[in-house]
N, C-alpha and C positions, 0 to 999 in steps of 0.2 A: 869784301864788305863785312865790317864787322857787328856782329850783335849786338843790342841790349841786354844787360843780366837778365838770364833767366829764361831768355827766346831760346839760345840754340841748344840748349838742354831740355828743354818744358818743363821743369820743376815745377808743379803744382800742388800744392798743400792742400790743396781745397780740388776738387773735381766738380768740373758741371758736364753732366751729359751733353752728347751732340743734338740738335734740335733740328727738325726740318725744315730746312732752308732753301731760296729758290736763287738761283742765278737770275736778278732781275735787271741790270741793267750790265754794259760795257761801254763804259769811255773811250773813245781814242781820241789823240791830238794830232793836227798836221799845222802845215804851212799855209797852204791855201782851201781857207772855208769852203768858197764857192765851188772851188773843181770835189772837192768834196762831196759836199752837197749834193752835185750835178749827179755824180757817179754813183752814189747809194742808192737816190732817190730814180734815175733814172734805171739802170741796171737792175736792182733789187724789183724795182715795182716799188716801194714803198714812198712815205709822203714826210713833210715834217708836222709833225704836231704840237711843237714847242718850240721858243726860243724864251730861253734864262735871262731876262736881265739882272736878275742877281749875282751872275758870277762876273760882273763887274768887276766886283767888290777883290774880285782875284784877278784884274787883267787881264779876265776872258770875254773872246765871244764864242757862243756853242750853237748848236741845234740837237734834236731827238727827232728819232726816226721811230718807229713799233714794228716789230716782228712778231705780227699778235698781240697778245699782251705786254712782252718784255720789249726792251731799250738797248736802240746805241745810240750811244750821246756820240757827236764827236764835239772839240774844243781846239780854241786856237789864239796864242796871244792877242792883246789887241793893244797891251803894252809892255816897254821893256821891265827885265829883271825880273822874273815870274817865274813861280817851279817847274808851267809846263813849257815855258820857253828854255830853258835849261833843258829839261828833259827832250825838247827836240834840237837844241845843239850838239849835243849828248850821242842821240839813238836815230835824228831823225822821225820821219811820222810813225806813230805806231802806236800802243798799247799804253794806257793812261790810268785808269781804273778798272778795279772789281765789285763790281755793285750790287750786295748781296740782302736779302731780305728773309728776315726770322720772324719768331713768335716772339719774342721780347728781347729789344736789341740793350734795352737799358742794362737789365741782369747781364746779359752777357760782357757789358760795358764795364761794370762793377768787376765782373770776374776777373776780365784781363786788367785791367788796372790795379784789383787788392794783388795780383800774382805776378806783376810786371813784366806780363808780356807783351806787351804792345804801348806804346803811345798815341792818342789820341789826339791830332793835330786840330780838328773842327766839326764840329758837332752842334744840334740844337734838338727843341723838344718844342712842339707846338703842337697841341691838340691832340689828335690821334698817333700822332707820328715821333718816333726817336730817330736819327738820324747821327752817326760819327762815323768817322774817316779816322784810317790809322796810319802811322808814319809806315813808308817802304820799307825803313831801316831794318836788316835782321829778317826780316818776310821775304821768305826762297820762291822764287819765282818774278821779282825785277815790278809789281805791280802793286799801286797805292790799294788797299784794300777800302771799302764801306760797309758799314753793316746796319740794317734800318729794317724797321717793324711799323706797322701799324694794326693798332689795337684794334681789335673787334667792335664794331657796332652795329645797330640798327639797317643800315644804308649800307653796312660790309660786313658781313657779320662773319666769312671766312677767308682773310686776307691774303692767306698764301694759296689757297686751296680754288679761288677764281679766276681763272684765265684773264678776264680784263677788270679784274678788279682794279680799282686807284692805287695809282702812285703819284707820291709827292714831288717828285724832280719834275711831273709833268705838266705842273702848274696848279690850279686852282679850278679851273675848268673843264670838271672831268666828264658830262655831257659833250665837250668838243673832243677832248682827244680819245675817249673811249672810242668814239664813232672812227677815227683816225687806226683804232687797234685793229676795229673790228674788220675793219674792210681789209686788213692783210693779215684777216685770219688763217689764209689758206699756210702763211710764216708763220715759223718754230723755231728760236735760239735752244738748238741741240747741244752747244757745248763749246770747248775752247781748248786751247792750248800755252803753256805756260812754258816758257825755255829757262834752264836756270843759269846761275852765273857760270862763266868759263872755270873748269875745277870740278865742279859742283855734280857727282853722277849720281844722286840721292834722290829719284824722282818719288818713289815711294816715300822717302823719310819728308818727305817737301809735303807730299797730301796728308800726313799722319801731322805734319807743325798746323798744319790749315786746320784740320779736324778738332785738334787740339786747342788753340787758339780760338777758332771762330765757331767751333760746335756744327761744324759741316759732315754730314755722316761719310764715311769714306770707304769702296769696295777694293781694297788693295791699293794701286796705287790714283786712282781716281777718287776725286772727290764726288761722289752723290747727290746732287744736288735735286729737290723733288722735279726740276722739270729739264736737268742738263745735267751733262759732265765735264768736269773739268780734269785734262792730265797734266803732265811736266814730261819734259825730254831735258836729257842730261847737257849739260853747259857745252859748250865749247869755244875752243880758243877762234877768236877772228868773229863768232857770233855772238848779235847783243842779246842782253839777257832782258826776257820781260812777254808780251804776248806774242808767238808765233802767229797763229790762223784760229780762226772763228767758223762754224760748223752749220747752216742756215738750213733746217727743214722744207721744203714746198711741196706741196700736197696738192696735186692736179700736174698732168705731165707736159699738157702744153704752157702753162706757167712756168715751168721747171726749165721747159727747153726756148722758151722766152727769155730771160733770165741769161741762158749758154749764150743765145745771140743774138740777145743784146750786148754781152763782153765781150764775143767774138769783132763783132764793127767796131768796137772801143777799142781796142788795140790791149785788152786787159788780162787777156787767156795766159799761162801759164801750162804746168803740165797735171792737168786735172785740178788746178783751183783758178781762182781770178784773183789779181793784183788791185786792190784801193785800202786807200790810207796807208799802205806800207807792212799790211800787212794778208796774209792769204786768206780767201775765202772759198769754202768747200759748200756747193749745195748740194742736197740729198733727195729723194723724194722719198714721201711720208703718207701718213694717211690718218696725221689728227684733225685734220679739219677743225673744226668748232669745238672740239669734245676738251672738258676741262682737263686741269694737272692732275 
């Protein structure tokens, strides 16, 4: 896959610090919504608290689920010719976006665009909120990235820093889906996994492009993110490139072992994660409970 001028070198004339940044949401696509649906919400414990009709407009249907505060959306054609239809003739179900949330996503929008790092396929600015999505293209790691802020106010006055503070992908009614976060407080999106392309054994050089490009602070080969990590594992041939497995906090043991078996009767176990949407899922137990990032 080849780059954009200027991605796979970072030439940057202009430097912007890295800013603190949260892992807020993860996409994935499949085939069938509802076995979907069934299996997050039933298995996880958790609930839906949204449905988009907006992503119509892209020949999707989606839902969100909360792991506390943060998000997985999943999505799924609902007509032909569509990127994530492509993307699951491609990869099959799996890994769709990176859905990331700063302190000011505008500035950082300006940055990679005056430095042509990135392309900016769809974006918008309404009220509190910047909101753009960047092309795959040239971005090591197989994963459409987003990058979104909302601004401090009155009614939020420290948007990355509150555990269920509002987000925009989650509608408009943030009295319903807060209540939705908070009841599966006891969940924590700990982190993620990125596989690179076949070739590709740069996993470090992959979190230093991310850091670079999106001001994500980075501990070596991991990106930092204030409330998760995200790593890469080297390409390889016959493996698709894009998200591996997702890393789910539960804090309370018999929650934890609820969770094991209820995958164990699904038929979903694996060897120490569970299988849905196509890609792995690792729980851990934790012991943030309620306490913010």
């Amino acid at each position: 896959m080849s780059a954009p001028e200027g991605i796979s070198k970072i030439q940057m004339p202009t430097k912007l610090r890295p800013a603190p940044t949260r892992l807020r949401q993860i996409a994935l696509v499949v085939k069938d919504l509802d076995q979907a649906r069934h299996q997050l919400t039933h298995v996880i414990g958790t609930e839906v608290v949204f449905e988009d009709p907006a992503v119509a407009q892209f020949g999707l249907k989606n839902f969100l689920v909360p792991l506390g505060g943060d998000i997985i959306e999943v999505v799924s054609p609902s007509q032909s010719n569509t990127t994530a239809g492509r993307l699951l003739d491609k990869r099959d179900d799996g890994g769709y976006m990176i859905i990331m949330q700063t302190e000011d996503a505008r500035k950082r929008r300006e940055f990679i665009e005056s430095n042509n790092l990135s392309k900016v396929i769809w974006g918008y600015e309404h009220g509190d909120v910047v909101c753009a999505q960047y092309h795959p293209k040239g971005l090591k790691g197989g994963m459409m990235a987003e990058l979104d802020s909302h601004a401090p106010t009155k009614e939020n006055p420290t948007p990355l820093k509150d555990r269920f503070s509002p987000w925009h992908a989650c509608g408009p009614d943030y009295e319903r889906y807060s209540q939705g976060m908070k009841r599966t407080s006891h969940l924590t999106l700990e982190g993620c996994v990125l596989r690179l392309a076949p070739g590709d054994m740069g996993h470090e050089a992959a979190a230093r492009q991310w850091e670079e490009v999106f001001g994500v602070g980075r501990s070596r080969d991991l990106l930092a993110f204030t409330n998760a990590r995200l790593g890469f594992i080297r390409g390889k041939e016959g493996e698709r490139e894009g998200l591996v497995s997702v890393t789910v906090g539960v804090n309370g043991t018999e929650l934890f072992r609820g969770i094991l078996d209820r995958a164990s009767k699904a038929g979903l176990c694996g060897d120490g994660w569970i299988n849905m949407c196509g890609i792995k899922w690792y729980f851990v137990l934790t012991g943030h409970g309620q306490a913010k990032l």
